[in-house]
N, C-alpha and C positions, 0 to 999 in steps of 0.2 A: 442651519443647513447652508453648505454654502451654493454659493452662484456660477462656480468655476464647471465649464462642462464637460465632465469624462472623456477622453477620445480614446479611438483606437489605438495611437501611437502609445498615449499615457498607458494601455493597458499592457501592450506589447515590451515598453520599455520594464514594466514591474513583473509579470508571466515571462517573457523567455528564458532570462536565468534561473528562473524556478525548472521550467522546462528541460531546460540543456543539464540542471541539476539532479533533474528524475532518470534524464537518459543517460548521465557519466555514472549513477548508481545501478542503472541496468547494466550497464556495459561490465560493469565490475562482477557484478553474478552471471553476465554469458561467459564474460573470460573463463571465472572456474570452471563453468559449466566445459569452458572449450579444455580446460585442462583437464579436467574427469575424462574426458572423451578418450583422450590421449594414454590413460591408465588401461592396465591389464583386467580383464573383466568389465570394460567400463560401462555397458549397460544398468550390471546388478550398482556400480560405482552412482552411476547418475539417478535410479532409483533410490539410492539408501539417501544421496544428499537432497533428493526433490522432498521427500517425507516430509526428512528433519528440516527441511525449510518450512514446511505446511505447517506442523507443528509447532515448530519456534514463532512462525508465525501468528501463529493462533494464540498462544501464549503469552508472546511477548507486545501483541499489537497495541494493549490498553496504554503501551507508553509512547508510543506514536503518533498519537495526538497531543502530546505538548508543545508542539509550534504552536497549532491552532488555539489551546487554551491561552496561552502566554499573549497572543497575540489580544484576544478578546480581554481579557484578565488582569493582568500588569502594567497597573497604574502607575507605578513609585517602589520608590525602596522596600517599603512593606512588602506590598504586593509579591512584588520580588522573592521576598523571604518568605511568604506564602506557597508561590508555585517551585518555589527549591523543596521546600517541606513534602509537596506533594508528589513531586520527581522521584523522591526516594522512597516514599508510600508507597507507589504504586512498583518500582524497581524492584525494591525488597520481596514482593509478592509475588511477582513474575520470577526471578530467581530461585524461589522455592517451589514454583509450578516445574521450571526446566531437569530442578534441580532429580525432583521425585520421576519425573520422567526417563532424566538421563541413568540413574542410578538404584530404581525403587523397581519392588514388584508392578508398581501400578503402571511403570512403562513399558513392562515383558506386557502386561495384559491388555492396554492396549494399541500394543504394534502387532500385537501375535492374534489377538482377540477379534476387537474393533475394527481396525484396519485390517484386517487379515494378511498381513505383505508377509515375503519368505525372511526364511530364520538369516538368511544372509543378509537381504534388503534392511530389516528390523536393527541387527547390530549394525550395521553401518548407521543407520538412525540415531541409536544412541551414542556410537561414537562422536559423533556431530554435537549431540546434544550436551553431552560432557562438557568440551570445548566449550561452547557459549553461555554456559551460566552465569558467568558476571556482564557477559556481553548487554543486560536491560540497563544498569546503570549507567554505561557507557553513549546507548543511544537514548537514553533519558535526556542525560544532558546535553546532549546534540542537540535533538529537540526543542530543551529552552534557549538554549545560546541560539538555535536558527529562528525562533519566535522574535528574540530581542530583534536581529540583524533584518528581518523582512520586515518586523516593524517601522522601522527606520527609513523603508522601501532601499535597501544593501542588497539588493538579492543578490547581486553580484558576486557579491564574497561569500554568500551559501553558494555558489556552483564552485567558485577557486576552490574551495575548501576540499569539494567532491573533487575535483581533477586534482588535487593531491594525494586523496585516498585512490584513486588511479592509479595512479605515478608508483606508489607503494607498494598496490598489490602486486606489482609484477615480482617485486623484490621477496614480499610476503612467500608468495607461491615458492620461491625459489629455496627460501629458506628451511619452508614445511616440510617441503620434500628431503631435506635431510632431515630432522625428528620423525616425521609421521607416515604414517601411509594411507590408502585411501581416502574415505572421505575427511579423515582429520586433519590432511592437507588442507583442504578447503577452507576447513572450520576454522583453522589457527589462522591462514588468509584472512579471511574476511575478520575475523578478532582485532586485527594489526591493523590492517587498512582502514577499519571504521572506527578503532581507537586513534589513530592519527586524524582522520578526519573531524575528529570530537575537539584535538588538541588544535586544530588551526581556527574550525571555527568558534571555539571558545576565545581564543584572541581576539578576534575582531568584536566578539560580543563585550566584551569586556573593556573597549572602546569607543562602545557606541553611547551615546547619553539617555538616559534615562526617561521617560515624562517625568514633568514637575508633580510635588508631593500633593495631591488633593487630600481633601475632606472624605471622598467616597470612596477610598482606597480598599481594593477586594483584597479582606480577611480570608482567613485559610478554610473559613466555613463556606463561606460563597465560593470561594475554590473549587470546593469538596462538591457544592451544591452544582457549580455549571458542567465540574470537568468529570463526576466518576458513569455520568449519562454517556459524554463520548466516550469515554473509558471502554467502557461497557458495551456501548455500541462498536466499536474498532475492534473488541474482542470478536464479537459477534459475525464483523465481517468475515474472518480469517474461518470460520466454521466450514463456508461454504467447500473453499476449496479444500478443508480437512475431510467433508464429507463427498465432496468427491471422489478423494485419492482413494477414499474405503468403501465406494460404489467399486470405482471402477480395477482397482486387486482383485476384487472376486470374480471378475471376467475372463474368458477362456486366455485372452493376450495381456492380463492384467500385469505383468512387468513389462512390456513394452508398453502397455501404455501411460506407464510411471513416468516412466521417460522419457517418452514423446512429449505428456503433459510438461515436466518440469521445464523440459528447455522451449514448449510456445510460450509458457507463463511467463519465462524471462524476456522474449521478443516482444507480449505483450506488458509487461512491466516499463520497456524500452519506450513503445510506442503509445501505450495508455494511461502511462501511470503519473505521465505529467498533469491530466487532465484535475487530478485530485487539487492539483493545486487552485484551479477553481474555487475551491473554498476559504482560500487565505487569501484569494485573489477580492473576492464579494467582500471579506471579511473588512479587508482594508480598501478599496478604492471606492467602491458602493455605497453612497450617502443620498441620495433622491432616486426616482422610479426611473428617469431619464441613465441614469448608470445603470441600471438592472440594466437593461437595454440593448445598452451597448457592450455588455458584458457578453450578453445573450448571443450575439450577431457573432464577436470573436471568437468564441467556444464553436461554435457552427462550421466557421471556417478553418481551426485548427483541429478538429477533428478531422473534419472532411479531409484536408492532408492527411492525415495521420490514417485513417481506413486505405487511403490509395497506397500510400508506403506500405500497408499492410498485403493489400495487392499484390506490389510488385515482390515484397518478400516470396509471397506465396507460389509465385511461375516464372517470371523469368530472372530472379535472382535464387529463387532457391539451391540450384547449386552451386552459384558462389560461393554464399552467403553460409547455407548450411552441410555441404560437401568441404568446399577448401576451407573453408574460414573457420568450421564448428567440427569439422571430420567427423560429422556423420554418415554413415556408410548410403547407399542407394536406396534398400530398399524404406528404413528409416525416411530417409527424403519423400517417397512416396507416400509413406503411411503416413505423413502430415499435412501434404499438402493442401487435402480440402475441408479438411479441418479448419488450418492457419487461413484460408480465404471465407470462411463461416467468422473468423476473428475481425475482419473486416467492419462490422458493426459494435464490437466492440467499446473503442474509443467514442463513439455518437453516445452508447450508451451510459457508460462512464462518467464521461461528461455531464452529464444530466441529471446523472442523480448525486453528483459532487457539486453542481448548483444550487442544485433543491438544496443540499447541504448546508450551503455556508447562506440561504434564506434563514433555515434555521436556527443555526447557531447565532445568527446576527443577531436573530430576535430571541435569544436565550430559552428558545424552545427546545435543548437538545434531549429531551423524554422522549422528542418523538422521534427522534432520530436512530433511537435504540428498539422503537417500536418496529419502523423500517425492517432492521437486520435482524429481526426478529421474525419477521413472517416471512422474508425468502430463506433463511435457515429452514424455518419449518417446512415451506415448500421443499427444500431439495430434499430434506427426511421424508415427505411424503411422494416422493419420484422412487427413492430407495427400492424396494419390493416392486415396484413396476420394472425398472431398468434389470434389476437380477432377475428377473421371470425371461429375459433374452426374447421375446414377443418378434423381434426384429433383431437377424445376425448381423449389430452393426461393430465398426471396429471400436475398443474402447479407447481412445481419443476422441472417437467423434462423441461419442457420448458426454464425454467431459466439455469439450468444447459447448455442444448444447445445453448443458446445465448452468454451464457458467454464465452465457448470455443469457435465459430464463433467468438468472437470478437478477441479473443489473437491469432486465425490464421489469421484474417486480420492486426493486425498488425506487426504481425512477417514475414507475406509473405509480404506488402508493406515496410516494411524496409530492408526486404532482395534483393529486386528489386531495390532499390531507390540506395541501398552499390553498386551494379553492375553495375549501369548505373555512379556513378559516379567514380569507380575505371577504369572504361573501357573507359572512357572522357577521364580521368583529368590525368590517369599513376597514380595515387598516393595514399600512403596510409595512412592516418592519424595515428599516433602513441603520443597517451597520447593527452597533446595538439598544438603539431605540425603537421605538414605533410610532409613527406621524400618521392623522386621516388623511387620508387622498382622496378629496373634495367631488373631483370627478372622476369619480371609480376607478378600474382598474383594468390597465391593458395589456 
């Protein structure tokens, strides 16, 4: 253990680029989103591509946790050659879930089925989905090359990498529009732009050095054994909002509020989604209970930012912001307003249960972490039949906005129970990925 004491600056210096790299990857799905707006029909346009993002999402999430594996996992060369093996395990899998979707009966049945969305909504989904099929390989090994480079505490060159994929999509966009139309505009975008951002930060990954070759170097079965639980569980997250988008289609406003939903999810992607990195953050800086700590106090504070920015999104920038900037029409503006200020708790909640996260994973308990996303899934299936009985004519936004904060308090409250039942067991407290007694309990 060492004796060197965490501070805040250390944490800020290794978190902001992660940060400013979550929000140049949002920025990059509002643009499209601001360019769908811009299309003829662009309502049914920014329905079809919100879907196929839930979708792809949900799909393709199991490979989105290979920073986090990589980071935990990748001792040495081996190792290395372990989690490449498992990159394209889990890619190969995902490819053929998109693929059945974009092209199979099994994706008429459940766009038209499950989801209930309209026959134009639906095809615009799978046009999307077509397009991204090789897209898991691509962010697979983003993934690892971003695992190496944060390893190394680089985060830096994980955000350049993003502001390149920026810089591109503009060009992206520009191009699409002469091949494609609609949503497959988008889809080719974003193909381009996160396949260049694969090829920048794969150079720098590719320059970083390695750890020296130990004796305990994670085989491909330890691999299997720590990573296909997140796997699993990152699948599981993406559920939620799939079961929303097919709560809320069968609502009397259910394409507006496809919508609506798609483009708060990307402000909340902007403003939340940094928080995730809390878990790479615990993973690598948090070595004694004194780091917990001060981990604790910084996530506090940048949330809290981030809920007030959510604030001012919501009233007195909303028509900047999403009139000039997003050209959405007025009454749109309206419909989301007290929704987007309900989002507001959000990022707190985020945050918390992306700690409890990288508690766990530090201490190679990621079974529960699958158990988590497991029971608020179940919760939102068990809202389903309550929310469609319409008990309360509310609009379907707000609806989704409420379901989505109930989910991240149930999983922030069951891992904040599951951390006390087993520090109160076991005396112990996992640090990075070890476990040490903490002599006098625990605070």
């Amino acid at each position: 253990m060492t004796d060197v004491r965490l501070t805040q600056k250390d944490i800020a210096l290794f978190f902001f680029p992660l940060l400013l790299n979550v929000q140049l990857m949002s920025v990059s799905h509002s643009i499209i989103n601001a360019g769908l707006a811009r299309l003829d029909d662009a309502v049914v346009v920014l329905a079809g591509f919100s879907v196929a993002m839930v979708l792809h999402l949900f799909v393709a999430s199991p490979s989105y946790q290979n920073h986090t594996i990589t980071i935990a996992m990748v001792r040495g060369r081996k190792s290395l050659i372990g989690m490449t093996l498992f990159v394209f395990l889990i890619a190969t899998w995902v490819s053929i879930l998109l693929a059945l979707l974009a092209f199979s009966p099994v994706g008429t049945f459940i766009l038209d089925h499950l989801l209930g969305v309209s026959p134009e909504v639906a095809q615009g989904a799978r046009d999307t989905l077509a397009l991204l099929v090789f897209l898991p390989f691509i962010t697979g090994l983003r993934g690892l090359f971003q695992g190496l480079v944060i390893r190394a505490r680089r985060t830096s060159l994980v955000s350049f990498a993003t502001a390149v994929r920026i810089v591109m999509l503009f060009a992206y966009l520009w191009i699409g529009q002469l091949w494609f139309t609609g949503t497959q505009v988008a889809a080719f975008a974003l193909l381009g732009c996160v396949g260049t951002e694969t090829l920048v930060i794969g150079f720098f990954a590719w320059r970083v050095k390695l750890p020296a070759e130990t004796d305990d170097e994670s085989r491909f079965v330890e691999i299997l054994r720590y990573g296909l639980p997140l796997a699993y569980s990152s699948g599981l997250q993406q559920t939620v909002p799939l079961i929303i988008n097919a709560i809320i289609s069968r609502l009397p406003d259910g394409t507006l509020a496809l919508a609506a939903f798609g483009v708060i999810r990307g402000f909340l992607f902007l403003l939340a989604g940094p928080m995730r990195n809390l878990q790479q953050a615990y993973l690598t800086l948090v070595r004694k209970e004194e780091d917990s700590q001060t981990l604790t106090r910084f996530f506090l504070k940048v949330s809290s930012g981030m809920a007030f920015i959510m604030l001012l999104l919501a009233w007195p920038l909303n028509g900047p912001i999403f009139g000039t900037v997003m050209g959405l029409n007025a009454a749109m503006q309206d419909y989301i307003t007290w929704p987007l200020t309900a989002c507001a708790l959000f990022p707190i909640l985020y945050g918390a249960a992306n700690l409890l996260r990288g508690w766990f994973a530090g201490a190679h308990l990621t079974a529960r972490l699958g158990y988590s996303t497991f029971y608020k899934a179940l919760l939102m299936v068990a809202f389903w039949p309550i929310v469609t009985l319409q008990i309360l004519p509310l609009p379907g936004i707000a609806v989704a906005i409420f379901l989505l904060l109930l989910a991240e308090l149930c999983e922030a409250g069951y891992l904040y129970h599951q951390r006390g039942k087993l520090l109160e067991s076991r005396g112990l407290v996992p640090l990075g990925a070890k476990a040490v007694r903490y002599r006098n309990g625990i605070t």
